[in-house]
PADO-176274 format. One line per 4 residues: for each residue x, y, z of C-alpha. Coordinates in pm, whole numbers. Layout:
% PADO-176274
X Y Z; ...
% end
This chain:
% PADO-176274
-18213 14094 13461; -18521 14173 13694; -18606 14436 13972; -18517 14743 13710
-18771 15068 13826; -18741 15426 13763; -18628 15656 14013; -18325 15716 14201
-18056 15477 14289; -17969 15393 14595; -17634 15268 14649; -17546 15103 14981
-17224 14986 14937; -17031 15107 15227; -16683 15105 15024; -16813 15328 14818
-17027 15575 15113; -16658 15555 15226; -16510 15708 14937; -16743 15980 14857
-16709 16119 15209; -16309 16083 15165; -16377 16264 14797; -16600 16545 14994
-16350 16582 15290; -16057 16662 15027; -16216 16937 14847; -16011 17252 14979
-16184 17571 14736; -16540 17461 14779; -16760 17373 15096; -16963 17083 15103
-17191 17005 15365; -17549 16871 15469; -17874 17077 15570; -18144 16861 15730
-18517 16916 15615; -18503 17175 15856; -18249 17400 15760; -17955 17306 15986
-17626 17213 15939; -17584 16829 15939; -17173 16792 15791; -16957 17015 15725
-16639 16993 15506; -16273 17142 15536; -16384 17388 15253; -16640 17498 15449
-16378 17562 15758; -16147 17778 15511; -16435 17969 15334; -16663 18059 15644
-16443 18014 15953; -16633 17769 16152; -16498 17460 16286; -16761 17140 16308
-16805 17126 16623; -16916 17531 16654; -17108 17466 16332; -17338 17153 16286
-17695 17231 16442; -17697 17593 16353; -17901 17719 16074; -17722 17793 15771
-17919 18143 15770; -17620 18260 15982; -17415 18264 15668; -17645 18546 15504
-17611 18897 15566; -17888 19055 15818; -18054 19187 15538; -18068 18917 15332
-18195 18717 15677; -18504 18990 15721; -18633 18960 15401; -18680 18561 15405
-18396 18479 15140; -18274 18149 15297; -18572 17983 15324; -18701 18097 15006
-18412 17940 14837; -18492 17564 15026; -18829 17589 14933; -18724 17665 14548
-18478 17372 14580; -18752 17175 14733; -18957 17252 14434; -18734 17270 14166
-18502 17003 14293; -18152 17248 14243; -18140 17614 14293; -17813 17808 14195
-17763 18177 14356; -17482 18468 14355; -17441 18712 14620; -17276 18845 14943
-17227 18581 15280; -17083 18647 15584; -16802 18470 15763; -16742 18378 16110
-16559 18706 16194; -16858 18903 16042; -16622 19016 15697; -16819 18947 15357
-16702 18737 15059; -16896 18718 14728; -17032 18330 14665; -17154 18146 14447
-17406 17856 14608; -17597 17574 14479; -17865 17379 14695; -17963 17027 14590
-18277 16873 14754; -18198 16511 14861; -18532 16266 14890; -18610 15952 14984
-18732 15663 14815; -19073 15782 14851; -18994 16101 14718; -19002 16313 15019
-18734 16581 15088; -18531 16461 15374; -18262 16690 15373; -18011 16979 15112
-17661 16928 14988; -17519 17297 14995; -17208 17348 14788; -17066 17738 14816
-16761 17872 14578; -16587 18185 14740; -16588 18417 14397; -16481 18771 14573
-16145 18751 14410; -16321 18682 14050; -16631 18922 14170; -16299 19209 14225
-16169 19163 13920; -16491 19194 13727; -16541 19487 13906; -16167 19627 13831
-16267 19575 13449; -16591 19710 13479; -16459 20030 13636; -16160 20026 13372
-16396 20014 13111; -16578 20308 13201; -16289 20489 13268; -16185 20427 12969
-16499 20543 12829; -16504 20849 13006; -16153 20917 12899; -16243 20870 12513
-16523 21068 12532; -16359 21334 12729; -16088 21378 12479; -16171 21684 12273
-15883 21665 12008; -15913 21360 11868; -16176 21118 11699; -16191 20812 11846
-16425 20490 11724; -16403 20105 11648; -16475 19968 11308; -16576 19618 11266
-16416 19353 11070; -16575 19510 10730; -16505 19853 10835; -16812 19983 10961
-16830 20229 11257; -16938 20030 11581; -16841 20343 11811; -16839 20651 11790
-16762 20961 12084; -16788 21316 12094; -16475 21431 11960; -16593 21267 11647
-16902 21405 11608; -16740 21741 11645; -16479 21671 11434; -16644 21489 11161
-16995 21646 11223; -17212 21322 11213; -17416 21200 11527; -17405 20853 11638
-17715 20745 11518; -17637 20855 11178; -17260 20669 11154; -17256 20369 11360
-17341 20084 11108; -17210 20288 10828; -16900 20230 10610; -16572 20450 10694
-16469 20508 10337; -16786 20776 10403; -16478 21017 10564; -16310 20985 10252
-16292 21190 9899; -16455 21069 9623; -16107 21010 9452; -15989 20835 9745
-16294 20620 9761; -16270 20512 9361; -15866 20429 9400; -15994 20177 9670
-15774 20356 9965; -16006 20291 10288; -16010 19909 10221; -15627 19940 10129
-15558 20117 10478; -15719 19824 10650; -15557 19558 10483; -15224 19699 10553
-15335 19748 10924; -15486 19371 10949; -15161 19269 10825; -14901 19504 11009
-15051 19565 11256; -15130 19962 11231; -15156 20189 11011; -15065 20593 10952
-15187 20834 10708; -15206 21180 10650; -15456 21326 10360; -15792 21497 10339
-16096 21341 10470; -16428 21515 10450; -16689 21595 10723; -17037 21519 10675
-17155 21869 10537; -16901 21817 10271; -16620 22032 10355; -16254 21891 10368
-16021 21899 10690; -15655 21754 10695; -15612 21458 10892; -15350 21223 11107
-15511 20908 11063; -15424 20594 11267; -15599 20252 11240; -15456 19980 11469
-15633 19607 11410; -15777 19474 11719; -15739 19081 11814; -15893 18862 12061
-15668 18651 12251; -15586 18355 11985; -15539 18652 11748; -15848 18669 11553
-15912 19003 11403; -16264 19126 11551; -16243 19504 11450; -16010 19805 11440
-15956 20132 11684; -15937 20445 11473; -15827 20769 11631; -15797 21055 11394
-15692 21431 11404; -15758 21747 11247; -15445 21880 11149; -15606 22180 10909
-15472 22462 11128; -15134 22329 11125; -15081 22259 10763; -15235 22604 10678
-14925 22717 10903; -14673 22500 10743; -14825 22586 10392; -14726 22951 10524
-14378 22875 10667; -14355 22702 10350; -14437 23041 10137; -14224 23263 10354
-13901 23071 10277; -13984 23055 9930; -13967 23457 9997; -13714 23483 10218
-13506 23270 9952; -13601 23524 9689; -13521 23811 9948; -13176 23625 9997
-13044 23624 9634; -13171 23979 9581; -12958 24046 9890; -12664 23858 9765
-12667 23997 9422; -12847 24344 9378; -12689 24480 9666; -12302 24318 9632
-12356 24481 9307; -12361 24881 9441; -12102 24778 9698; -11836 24639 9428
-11889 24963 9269; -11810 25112 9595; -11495 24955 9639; -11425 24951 9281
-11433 25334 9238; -11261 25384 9555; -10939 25158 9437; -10953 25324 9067
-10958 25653 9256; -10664 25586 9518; -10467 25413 9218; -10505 25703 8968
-10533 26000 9153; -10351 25933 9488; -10132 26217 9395; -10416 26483 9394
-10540 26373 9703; -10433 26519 10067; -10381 26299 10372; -10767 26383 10428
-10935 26286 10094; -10691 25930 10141; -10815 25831 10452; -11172 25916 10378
-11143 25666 10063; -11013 25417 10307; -11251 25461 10512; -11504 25448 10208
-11300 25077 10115; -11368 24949 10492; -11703 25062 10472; -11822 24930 10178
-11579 24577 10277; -11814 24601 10592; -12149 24610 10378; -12026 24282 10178
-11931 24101 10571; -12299 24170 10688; -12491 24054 10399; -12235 23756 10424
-12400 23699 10778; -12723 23760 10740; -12747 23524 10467; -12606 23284 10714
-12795 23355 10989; -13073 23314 10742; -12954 22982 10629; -12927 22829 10910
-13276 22826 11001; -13392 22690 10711; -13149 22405 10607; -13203 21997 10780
-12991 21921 11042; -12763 21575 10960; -12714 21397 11293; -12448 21178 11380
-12131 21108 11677; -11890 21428 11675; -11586 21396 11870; -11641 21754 11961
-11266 21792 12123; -11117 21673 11768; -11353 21942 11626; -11195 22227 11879
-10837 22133 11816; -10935 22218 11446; -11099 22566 11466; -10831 22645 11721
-10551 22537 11450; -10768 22710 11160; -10798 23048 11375; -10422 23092 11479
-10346 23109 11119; -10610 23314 11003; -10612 23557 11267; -10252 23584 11283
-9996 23508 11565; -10288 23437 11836; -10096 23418 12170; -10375 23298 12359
-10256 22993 12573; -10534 22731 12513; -10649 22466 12784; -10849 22190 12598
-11004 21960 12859; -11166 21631 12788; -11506 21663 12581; -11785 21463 12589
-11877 21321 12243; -12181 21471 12105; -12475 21405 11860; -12522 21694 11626
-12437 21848 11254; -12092 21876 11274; -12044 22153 10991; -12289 22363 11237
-12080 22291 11537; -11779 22387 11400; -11971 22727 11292; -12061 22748 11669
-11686 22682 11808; -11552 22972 11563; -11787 23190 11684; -11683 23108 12022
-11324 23038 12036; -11246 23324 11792; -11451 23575 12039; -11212 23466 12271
-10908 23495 12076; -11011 23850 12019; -11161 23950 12325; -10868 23847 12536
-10587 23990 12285; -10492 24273 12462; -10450 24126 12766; -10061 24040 12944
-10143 23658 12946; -10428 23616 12710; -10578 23248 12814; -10850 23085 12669
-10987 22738 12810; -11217 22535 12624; -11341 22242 12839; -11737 22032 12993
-11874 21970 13306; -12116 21718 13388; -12488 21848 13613; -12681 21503 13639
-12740 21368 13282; -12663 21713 13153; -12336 21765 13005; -12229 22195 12941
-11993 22277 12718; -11811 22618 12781; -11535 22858 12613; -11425 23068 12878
-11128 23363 12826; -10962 23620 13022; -11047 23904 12849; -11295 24275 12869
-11560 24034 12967; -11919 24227 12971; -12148 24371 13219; -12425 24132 13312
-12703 24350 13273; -12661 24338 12909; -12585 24007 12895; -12941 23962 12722
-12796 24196 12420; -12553 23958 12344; -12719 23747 12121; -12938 23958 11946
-12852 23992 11564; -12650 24325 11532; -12610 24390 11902; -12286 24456 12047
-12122 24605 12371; -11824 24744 12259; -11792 25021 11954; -11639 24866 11622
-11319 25060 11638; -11248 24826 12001; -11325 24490 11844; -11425 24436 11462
-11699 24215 11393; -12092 24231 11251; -12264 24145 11566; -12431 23827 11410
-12172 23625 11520; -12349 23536 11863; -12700 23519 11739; -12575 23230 11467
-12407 23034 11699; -12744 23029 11933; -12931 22946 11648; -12750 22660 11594
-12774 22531 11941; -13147 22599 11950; -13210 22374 11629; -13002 22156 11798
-13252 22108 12112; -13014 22291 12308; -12947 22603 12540; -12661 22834 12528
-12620 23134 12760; -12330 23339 12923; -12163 23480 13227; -11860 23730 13257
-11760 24033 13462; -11611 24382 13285; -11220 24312 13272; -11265 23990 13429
-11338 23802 13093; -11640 23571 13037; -11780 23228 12959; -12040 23113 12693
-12184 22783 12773; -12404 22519 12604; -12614 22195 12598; -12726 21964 12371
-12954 21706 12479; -12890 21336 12352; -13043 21138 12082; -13243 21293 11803
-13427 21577 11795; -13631 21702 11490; -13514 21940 11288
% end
């Protein structure tokens, strides 16, 4: 083969000049067109229609300076960018162009110098990319990420940094130098396990905790960790392995808390019920004991000298029996009142109308013939401790019973209405009823509205039964009018709530 030279290659097959204009007019996303040596539009694509706005015909003889914003125009731009091209042979650029209408987009722009055989530039192939929506989104992350950046190092309760893949601190923000007490130039590049106890350290728990996140996931802890001037602080600890997106690990995100001033205050809930359980069996036995002696004495003295005794001295030793009976019912309640705040709640489905057709049963035979007429309406099912409940529905129903004894057509109704989402539960009677402005006396342990020889009862009664509601998540309130009788309602909110 002969006539082989360097340089370009001209091909002048029209078939295929045919087919790269066909290939050029196709191209929808990009426009494609010609500048003569000049400057000035020479073709122009369907591309270039879409991107810019300008048909052909409005188009070809301008120069493509028109595309650049004013400011870009006054400070030479365009033409330094042909005479680059000219030099280099291909110049690339990103920046802001201007439409027909005068609107911006953000573009991306590469000019080709086209020569002749001799060399000579006789003209530019201009090919621009419309990259706002790309350019928008860059900026949307860009402004996420420091948002997010000012959000972690806003946050003054919590310490939050990324380890690497080894565990060494690649972040650190303020929170964590407060909490921890080391700078950033002092941690970043150092191992974790440096938060840790010695003991921890040794037993190999810091590379433990990031196995089990690598492998689950995330990971929780709660222990001691120690700051940098050596002193220990409890901590809620969570390290969650980060992935890139075809899920290789490339670090973790570690957020921890101090949690020191709450466990001091648990530690001293903790020692409080270990008193308040030693307060409760002193309670339960050391002062039964004087009261059985009470009643004891009392029943020797009515069954051995009843005879010496005038209708006085026998009802003062009844009233000496009831008394000291009285003594034994209080400390019964307190220590259930006490109890109740202190034992787990065990949550499950209660068909709470099953439960009320049960205390109602249990109270007409322990409170004698009860003549109360009962309406039971449908109720809800509820989530709760059952054996609580149940405490709660005596309390309630057998205020009623009492309250509403004396009345012609004593009536107690026992029923739920629905507010929105809420559900209220209510016991409602006909009976004294209260005045409202003591209504906030009613549940108050030992508080009561009417004198003991009206109504018996301690006057915890109340207080347990809100208790119970309370540790249930719940309200409970009530509403009544003197001789006019009055309701007690409550809610309990669905699902679980922590005990």
């Amino acid at each position: 083969m002969t006539g082989l030279h360097a340089g370009p290659v001209v091909v002048t097959s029209r078939d295929t000049v045919e087919a790269f204009r066909l290939l050029v007019e196709g191209v929808q996303d990009s426009a494609i067109f010609m500048l003569d040596g000049g400057g000035r539009v020479s073709s122009w694509n369907p591309g270039a229609q879409r991107i810019k706005g300008y048909r052909a015909e409005e188009v070809i003889g301008q120069h493509f300076s028109r595309f650049y914003p004013p400011d870009d125009v006054a400070a030479g731009k365009p033409a330094r960018l042909l005479a680059l091209a000219a030099r280099d042979g291909r110049v690339e650029d990103e920046g802001w162009r201007v439409r027909k209408d005068g609107s911006r987009f953000w573009a991306n722009a590469t000019i080709t110098a086209l020569r002749d055989f001799e060399g000579s530039v006789v003209g530019f192939a201009k090919v621009t990319r419309d990259l706002t929506e790309r350019r928008e989104a860059e900026d949307a992350l860009r402004r996420s990420e420091q948002t997010f950046q000012l959000l972690v190092e806003s946050i003054q309760d919590y310490a939050i940094f990324m380890l690497d893949p080894d565990g060494r601190v690649a972040s650190w923000n303020g929170s964590a130098e407060r909490i921890k007490g080391y700078r950033a130039d002092e941690i970043v590049g150092q191992h974790f396990s440096a938060f840790y106890p010695p003991e921890d350290v040794a037993q190999g728990k810091p590379q433990w905790e990031l196995e089990v996140a690598e492998r689950e996931g995330r990971h929780e802890d709660e222990g001691w960790r120690v700051r940098k001037d050596g002193t220990r602080f409890w901590a809620n600890a969570v390290i969650s392995a980060m992935r890139d997106a075809h899920g290789g690990l490339v670090g973790f995100a570690k957020v921890t808390r101090d949690l020191t001033q709450r466990r001091r205050v648990e530690q001293a809930l903790a020692q409080s019920n270990q008193e308040l359980e030693r307060f409760s069996y002193s309670v339960s036995h050391d002062l039964r004991a004087p009261l059985r002696a009470i009643n004891g004495y009392a029943h020797a003295l009515v069954e051995g000298h009843a005879a010496q005794l005038d209708e006085e001295g026998k009802r003062l030793l009844t009233v000496i029996r009831d008394s000291a009976k009285l003594g034994g019912q209080l400390i019964d309640a307190l220590l259930n009142f006490s109890r109740v705040g202190r034992q787990a709640l065990t949550r499950a489905p209660v068909d709470l109308r099953a439960l009320a057709e049960h205390v109602v049963s249990e109270l007409r035979q322990t409170q004698g013939s009860v003549a109360a007429e009962v309406v039971l309406t449908p109720l809800p099912p509820i989530s709760g401790d059952a054996a609580l409940l149940r405490n709660v529905l005596i309390n309630l129903i057998g205020n009623a019973f009492k309250f509403s004894a004396n009345r012609a057509h004593p009536k107690v109704e026992i029923g739920a209405q629905q507010d929105g989402a809420e559900v209220t539960y209510y016991v409602k009677d006909n009976g004294v009823g209260f005045d409202m402005q003591y209504a906030g006396k009613l549940f108050g342990v030992f508080q009561r509205l009417h004198r003991p020889d009206e109504f018996e009862g301690t006057g915890v009664g109340l207080a347990l039964a809100q208790r119970i509601i309370q540790r249930h998540g719940g309200r409970m309130w009530a509403e009544g009018k003197v001789n006019e009788g009055a309701t007690f309602f409550f809610t309990i909110p669905a699902g679980d709530v922590p005990a």
